[in-house]
NUMARPA-444126 format. One line per 8 residues: number of its first residue (from 1); their letters; for each residue x, y, z of C-alpha. Coordinates in pm, 1 decimal, padded with zeros to 6 digits. Last residue first. Layout:
NUM> A> X:Y:Z ~ ...
//
This chain:
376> XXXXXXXX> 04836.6:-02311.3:03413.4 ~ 04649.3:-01964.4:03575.8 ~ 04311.6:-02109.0:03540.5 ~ 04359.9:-02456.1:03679.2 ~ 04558.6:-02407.1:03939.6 ~ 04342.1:-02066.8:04043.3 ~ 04023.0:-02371.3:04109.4 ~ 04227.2:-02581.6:04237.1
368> XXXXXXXX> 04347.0:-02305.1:04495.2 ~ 04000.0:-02193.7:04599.5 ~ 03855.5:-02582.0:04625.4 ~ 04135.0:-02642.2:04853.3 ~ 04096.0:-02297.1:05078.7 ~ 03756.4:-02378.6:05052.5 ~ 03764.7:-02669.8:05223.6 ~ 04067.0:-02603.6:05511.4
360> XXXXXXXX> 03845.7:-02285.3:05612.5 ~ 03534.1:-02529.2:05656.6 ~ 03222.6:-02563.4:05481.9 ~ 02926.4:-02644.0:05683.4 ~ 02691.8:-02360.5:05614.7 ~ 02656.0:-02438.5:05216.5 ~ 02887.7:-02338.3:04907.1 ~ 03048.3:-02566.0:04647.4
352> XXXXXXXX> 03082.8:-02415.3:04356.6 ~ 02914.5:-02288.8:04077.6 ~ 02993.8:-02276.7:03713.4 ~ 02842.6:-01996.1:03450.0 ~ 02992.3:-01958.4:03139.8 ~ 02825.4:-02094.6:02858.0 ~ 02484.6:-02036.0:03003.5 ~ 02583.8:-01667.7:03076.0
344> XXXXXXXX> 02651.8:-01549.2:02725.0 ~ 02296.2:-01769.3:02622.0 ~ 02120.0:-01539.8:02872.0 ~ 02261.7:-01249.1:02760.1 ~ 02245.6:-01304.3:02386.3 ~ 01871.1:-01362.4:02426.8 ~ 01732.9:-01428.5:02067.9 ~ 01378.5:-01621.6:02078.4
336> XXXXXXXX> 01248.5:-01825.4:01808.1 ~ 01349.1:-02149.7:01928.4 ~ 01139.5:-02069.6:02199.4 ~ 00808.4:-02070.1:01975.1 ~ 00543.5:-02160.9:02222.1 ~ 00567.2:-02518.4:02058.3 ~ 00893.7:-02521.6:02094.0 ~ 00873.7:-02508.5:02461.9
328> XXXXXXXX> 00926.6:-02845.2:02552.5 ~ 01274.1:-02874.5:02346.6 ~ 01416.9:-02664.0:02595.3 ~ 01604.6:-02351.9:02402.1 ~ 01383.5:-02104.7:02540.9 ~ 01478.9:-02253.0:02902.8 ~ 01801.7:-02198.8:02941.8 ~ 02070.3:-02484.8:02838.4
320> XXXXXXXX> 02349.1:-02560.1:03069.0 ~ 02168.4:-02385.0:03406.0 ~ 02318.7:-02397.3:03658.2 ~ 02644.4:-02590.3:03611.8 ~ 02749.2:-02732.8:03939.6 ~ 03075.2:-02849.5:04103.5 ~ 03203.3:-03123.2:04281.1 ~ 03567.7:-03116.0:04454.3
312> XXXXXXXX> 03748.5:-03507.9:04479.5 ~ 04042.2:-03372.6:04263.8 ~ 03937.2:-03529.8:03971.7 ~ 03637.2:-03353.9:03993.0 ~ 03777.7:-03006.0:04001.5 ~ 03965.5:-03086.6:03707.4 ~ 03675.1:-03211.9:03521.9 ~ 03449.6:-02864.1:03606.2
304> XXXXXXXX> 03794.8:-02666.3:03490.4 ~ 03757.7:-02860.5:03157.1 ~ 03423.5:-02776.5:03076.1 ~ 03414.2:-02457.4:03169.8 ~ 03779.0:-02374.5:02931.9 ~ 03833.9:-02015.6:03072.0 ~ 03857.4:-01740.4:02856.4 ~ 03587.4:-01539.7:03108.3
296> XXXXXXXX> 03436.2:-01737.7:03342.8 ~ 03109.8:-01613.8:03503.6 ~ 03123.4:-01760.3:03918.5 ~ 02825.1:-01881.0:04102.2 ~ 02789.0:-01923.2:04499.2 ~ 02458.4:-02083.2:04525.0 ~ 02173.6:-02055.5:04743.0 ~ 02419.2:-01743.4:04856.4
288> XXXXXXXX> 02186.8:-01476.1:05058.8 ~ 02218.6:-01182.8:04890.2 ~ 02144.3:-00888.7:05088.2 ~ 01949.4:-00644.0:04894.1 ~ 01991.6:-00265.7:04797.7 ~ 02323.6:-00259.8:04795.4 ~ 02412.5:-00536.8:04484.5 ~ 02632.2:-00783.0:04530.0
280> XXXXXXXX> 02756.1:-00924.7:04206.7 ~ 02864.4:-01303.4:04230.1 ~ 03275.1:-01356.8:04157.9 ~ 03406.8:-01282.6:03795.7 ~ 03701.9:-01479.9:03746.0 ~ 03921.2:-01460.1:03420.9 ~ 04082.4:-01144.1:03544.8 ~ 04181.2:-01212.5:03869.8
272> XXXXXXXX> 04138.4:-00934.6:04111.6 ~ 03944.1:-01110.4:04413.1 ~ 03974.1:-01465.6:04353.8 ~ 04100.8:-01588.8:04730.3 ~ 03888.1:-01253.6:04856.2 ~ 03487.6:-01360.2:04679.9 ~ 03557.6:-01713.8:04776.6 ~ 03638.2:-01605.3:05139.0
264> XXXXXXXX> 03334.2:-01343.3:05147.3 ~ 03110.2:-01625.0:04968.3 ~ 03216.8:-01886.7:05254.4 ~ 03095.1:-01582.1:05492.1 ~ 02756.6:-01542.8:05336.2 ~ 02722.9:-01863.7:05368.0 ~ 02754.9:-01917.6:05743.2 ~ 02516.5:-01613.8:05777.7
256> XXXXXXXX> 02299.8:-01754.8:05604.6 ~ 02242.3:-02049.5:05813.7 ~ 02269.7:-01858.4:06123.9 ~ 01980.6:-01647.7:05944.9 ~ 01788.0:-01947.6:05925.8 ~ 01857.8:-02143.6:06268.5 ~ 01513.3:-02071.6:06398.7 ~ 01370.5:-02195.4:06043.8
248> XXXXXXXX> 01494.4:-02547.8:06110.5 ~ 01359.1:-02595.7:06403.7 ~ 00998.2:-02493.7:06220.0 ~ 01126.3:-02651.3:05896.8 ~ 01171.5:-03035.9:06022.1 ~ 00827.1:-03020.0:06248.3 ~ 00690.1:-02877.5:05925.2 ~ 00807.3:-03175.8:05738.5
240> XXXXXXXX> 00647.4:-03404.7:06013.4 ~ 00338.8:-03251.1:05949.5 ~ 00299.2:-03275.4:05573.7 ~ 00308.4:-02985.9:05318.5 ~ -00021.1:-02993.3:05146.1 ~ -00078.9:-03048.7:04708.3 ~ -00389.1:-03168.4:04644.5 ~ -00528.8:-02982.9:04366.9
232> XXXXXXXX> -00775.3:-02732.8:04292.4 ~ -01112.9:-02663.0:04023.1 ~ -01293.5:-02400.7:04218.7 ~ -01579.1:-02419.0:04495.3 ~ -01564.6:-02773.5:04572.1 ~ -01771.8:-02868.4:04946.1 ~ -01656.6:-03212.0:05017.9 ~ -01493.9:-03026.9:05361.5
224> XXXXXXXX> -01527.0:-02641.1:05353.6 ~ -01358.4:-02415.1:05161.3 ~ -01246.6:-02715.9:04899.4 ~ -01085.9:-02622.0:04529.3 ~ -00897.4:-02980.1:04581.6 ~ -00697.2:-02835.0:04885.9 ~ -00430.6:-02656.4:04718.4 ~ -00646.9:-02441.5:04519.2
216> XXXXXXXX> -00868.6:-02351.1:04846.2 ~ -00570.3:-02225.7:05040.2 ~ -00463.9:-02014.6:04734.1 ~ -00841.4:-01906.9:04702.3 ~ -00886.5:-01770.0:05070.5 ~ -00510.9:-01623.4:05026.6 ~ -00627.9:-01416.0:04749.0 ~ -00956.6:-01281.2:04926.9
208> XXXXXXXX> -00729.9:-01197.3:05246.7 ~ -00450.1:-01027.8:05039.7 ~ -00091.4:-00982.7:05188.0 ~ 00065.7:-01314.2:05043.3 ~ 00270.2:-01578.8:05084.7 ~ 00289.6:-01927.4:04897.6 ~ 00469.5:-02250.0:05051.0 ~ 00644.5:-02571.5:04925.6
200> XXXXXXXX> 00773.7:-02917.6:05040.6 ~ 00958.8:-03203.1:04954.4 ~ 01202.1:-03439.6:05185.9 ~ 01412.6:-03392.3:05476.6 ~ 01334.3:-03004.0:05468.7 ~ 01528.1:-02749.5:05346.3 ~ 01549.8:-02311.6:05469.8 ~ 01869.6:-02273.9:05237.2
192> XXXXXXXX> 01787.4:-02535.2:04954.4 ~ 01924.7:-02859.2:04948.2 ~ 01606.4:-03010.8:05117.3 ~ 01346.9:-02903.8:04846.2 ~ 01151.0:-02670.6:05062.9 ~ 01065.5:-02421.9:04786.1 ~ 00905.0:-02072.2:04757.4 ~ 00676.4:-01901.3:04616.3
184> XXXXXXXX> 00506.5:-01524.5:04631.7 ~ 00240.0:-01371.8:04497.4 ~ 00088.3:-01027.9:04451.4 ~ 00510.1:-00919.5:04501.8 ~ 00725.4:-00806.1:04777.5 ~ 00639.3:-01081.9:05045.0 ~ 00848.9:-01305.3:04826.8 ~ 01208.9:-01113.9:04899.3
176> XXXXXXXX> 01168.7:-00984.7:05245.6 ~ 01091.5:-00618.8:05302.4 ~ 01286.0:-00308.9:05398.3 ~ 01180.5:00034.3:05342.1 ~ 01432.9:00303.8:05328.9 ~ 01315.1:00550.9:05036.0 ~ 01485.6:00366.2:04770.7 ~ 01364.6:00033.1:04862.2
168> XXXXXXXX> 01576.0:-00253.9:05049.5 ~ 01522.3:-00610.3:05023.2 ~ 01641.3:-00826.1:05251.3 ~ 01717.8:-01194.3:05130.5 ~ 01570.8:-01463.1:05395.7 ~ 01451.8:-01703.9:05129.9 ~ 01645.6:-01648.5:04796.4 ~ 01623.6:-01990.5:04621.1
160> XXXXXXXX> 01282.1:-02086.2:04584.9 ~ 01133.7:-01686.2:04606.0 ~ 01000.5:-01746.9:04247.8 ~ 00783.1:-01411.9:04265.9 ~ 00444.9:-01386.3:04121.7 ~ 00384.0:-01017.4:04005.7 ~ 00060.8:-00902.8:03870.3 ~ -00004.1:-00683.7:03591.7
152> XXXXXXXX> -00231.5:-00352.8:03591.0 ~ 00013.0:-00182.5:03333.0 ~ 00162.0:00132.3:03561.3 ~ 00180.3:-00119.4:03883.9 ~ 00369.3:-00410.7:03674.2 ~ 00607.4:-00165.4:03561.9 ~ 00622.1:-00020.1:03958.3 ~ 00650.1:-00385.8:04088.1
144> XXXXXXXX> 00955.9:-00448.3:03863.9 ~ 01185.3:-00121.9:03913.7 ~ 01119.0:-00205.4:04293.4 ~ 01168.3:-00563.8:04263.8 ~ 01568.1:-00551.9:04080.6 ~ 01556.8:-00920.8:04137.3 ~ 01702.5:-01036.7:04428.3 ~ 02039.9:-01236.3:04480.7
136> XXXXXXXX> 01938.5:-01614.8:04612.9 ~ 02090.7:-01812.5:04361.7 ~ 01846.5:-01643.7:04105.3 ~ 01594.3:-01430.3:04209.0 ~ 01306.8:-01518.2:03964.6 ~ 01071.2:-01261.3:03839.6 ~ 00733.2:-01408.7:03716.9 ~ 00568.9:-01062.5:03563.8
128> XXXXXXXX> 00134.2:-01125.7:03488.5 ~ -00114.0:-01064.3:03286.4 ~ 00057.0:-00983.9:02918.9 ~ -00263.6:-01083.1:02661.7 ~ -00218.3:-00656.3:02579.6 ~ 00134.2:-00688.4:02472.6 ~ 00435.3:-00636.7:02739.7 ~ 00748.8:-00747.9:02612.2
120> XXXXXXXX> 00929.7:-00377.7:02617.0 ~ 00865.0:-00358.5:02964.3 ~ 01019.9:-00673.5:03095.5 ~ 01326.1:-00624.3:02912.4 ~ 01412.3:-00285.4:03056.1 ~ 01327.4:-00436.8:03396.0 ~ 01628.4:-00720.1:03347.3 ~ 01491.9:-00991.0:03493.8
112> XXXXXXXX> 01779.1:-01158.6:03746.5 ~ 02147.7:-01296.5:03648.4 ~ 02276.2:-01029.7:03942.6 ~ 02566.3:-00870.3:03673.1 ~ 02420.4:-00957.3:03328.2 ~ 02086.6:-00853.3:03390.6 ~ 01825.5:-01075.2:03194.1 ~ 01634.1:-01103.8:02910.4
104> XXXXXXXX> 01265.9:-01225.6:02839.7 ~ 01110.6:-01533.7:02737.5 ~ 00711.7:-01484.2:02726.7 ~ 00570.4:-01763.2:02849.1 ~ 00225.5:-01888.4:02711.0 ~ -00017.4:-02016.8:02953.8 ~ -00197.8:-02344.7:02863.1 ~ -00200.2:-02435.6:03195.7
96> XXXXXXXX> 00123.0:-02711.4:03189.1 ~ 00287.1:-02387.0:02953.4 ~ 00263.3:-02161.3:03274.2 ~ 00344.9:-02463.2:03552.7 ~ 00739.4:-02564.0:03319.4 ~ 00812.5:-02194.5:03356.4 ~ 00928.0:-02160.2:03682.8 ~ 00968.9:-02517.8:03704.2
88> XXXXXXXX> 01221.9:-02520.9:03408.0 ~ 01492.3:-02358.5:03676.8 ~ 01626.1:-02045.1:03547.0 ~ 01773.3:-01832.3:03249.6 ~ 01454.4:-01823.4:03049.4 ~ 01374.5:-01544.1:03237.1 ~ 00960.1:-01505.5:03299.6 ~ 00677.2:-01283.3:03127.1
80> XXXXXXXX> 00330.0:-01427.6:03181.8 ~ 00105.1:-01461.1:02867.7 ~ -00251.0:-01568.3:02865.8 ~ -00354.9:-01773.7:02562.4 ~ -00461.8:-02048.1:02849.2 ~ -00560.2:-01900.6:03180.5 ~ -00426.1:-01709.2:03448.6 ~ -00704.8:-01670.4:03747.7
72> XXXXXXXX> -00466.2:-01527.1:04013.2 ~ -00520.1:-01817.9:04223.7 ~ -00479.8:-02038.0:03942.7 ~ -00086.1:-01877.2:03828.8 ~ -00013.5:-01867.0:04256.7 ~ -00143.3:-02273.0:04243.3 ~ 00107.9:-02321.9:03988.8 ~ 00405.2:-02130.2:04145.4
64> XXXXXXXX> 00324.6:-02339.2:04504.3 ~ 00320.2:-02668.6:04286.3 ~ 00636.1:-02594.1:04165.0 ~ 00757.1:-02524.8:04460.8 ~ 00648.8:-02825.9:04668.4 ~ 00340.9:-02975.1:04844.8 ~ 00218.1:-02686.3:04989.3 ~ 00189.7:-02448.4:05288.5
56> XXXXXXXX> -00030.9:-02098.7:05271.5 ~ 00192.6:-01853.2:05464.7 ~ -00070.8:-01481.4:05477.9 ~ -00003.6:-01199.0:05641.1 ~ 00362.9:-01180.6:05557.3 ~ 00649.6:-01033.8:05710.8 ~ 00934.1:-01331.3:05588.5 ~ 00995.3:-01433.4:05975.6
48> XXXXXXXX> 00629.3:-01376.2:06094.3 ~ 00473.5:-01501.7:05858.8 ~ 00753.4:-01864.0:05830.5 ~ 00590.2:-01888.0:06197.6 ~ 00257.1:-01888.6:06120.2 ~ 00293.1:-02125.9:05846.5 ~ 00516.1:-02386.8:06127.6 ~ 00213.4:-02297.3:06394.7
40> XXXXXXXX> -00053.6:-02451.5:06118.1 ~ 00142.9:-02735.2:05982.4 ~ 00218.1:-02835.3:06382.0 ~ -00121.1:-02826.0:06488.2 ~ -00309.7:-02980.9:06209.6 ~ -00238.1:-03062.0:05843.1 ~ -00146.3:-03406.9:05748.9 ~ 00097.1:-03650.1:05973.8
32> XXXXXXXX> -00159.2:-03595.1:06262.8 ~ -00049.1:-03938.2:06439.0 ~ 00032.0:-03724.5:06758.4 ~ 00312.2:-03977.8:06883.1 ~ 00472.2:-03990.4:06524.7 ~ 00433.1:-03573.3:06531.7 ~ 00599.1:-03605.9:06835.5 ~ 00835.5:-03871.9:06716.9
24> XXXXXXXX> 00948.7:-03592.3:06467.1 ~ 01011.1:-03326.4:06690.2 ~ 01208.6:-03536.7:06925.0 ~ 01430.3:-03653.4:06622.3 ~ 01450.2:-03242.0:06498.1 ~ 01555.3:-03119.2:06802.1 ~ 01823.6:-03399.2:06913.4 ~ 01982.6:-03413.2:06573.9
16> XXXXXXXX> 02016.4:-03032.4:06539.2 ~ 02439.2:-03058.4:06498.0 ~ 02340.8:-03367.4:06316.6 ~ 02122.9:-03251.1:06057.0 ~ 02370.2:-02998.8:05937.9 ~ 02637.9:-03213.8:05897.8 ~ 02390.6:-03422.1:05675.7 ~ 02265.0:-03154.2:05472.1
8> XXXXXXXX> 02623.2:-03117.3:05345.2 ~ 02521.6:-02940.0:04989.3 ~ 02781.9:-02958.1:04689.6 ~ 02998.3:-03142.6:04902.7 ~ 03348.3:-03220.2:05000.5 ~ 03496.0:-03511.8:05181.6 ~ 03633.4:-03419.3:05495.6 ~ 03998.1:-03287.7:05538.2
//
């Protein structure tokens, strides 16, 4: 059996080793390593694929979620509501401008904003709703968009770990998670499902005016060359990592497909067992498996995370210690908060290995350590 993995980007690289080495010694040929041809047809690409107008490429991420908070003129008192149960970057850009997070709770099934939440924390400094869909199940975005409609809010979504997720409406319609929102981000970072070989970001939207000022933003507030309109940044995706994503994004919904069946196997080798909740599913969006994250209930974390290791199978714990509780956000009073949810799920959350190149043999191991250890 082959070693296992949290993420095998290298097996993956290989079985597109001849497309992605000629596509990089073209861009090496070309020597346009910033912007250009190959930035511009990768953007245009990623619209077409998501269904958005407008693919403004970045640096990374968290830059992408900080430009969308400048673009949208957020400022410092201004309050965004956000999880606390998620990466620090979605909230790390709102305190970096001065913009208070509001900490709010989420559903206990798809580990996503809870809409009941999100309403009661509005106050009049609320400007905009930063919903996060966590390990690539989508947030409940129709419940979201139509709280955010009824209180003139806008919605950034952290689309870093659910790229490719279908979204379906209650009267049919079918969109891609980030081209739902005012805003939406997502991240390159190579384990993730659409990765480069090294950093990278991008922002969508529908609105010509907006995307004028996102592209701006990331180009140090520049419409024109030395001419600033707006404070920016620099923050560009780089040519040969667009070379990387464009092949890459042609194999996307392989990709996906791969993990969505490793989840089916997980989901059937634990199906039944009472200490093992597998991911929620819900109907109205297809879950695309960033990660494939199991609640324990009764079940020593810790312990089952050193078993696993000793028997050469890594596992993950996102996230031990949710945001509010981050020491960086005392001064926006996080200690104050009380989100049993969140804190419920931080103490039992683990996730295992899941990514397209995992073989029958490999889960069938990691399944049965995994049932070893719970049923001893």
């Amino acid at each position: 059996m082959r070693p296992l993995q949290m993420v095998d980007t290298r097996s993956q690289y290989l079985k597109i080793k001849n497309e992605v080495d000629a596509a990089v010694i073209n861009v090496m040929e070309s020597s346009q390593f910033i912007g250009g041809k190959v930035v511009n047809d990768f953007a245009a690409q990623l619209a077409a694929y998501n269904g958005s107008k407008h693919v403004i490429p970045c640096a990374n991420g968290t830059d992408a979620l900080q430009i969308a908070m400048m673009a949208l003129g957020l400022k410092a008192g201004d309050e965004v509501i956000t999880p606390s149960f998620t990466y620090i970057a979605t909230v790390e850009v709102a305190a970096l401008l001065g913009i208070k997070p509001i900490f709010v709770e989420v559903d206990k099934k798809t580990f996503c904003l809870d809409p009941d939440a999100v309403e009661k924390a509005i106050t009049p400094k609320t400007k905009a709703i930063v919903p996060v869909h966590l390990y690539g199940h989508a947030a409940d975005m129709e419940k979201i968009m139509a709280i955010a409609s009824q209180h003139g809010l806008f919605v950034i979504e952290d689309n870093a770990q659910a790229i490719g997720n279908d979204y379906t409406f209650s009267n049919g319609t079918v969109k891609k998670t980030g081209s739902i929102g005012h805003i939406g981000c997502t991240s390159f970072y190579p384990s993730k499902n659409l990765g480069a070989f090294g950093d990278g970001g991008a922002i969508f939207t529908e609105d010509d005016a907006l995307a004028e000022k996102l592209r701006m933003i990331a180009s140090h507030g520049q419409s024109k060359r030395y001419y600033h309109d707006v404070v920016g940044c620099n923050s560009r995706l780089d040519a040969m990592q667009a070379a990387i994503l464009s092949i890459k994004l042609r194999h996307l919904d392989e990709y996906i497909a791969a993990r969505r069946k490793a989840a089916d196997f997980y989901d059937a080798a634990f199906a039944g067992h009472n200490k093992i909740e597998v991911p929620y599913r819900h109907p109205n969006n297809k879950h695309v498996f960033h990660q494939y994250t199991l609640v324990l209930h009764n079940v020593d974390r810790d312990g089952l995370s050193q078993f696993l290791s000793e028997k050469g199978i890594p596992s993950m714990i996102y996230y031990p210690v949710p945001a509010h509780r981050q020491q960086m956000f005392d001064a926006f009073g996080g200690s104050d908060y009380q989100l049993e949810v969140t804190d419920w799920l931080t103490e039992r959350v683990i996730s295992l290995p899941i990514h397209t190149e995992l073989d029958q043999e490999q889960q069938q191991f990691i399944a049965d350590a995994v049932l070893e250890y719970i049923n001893k």
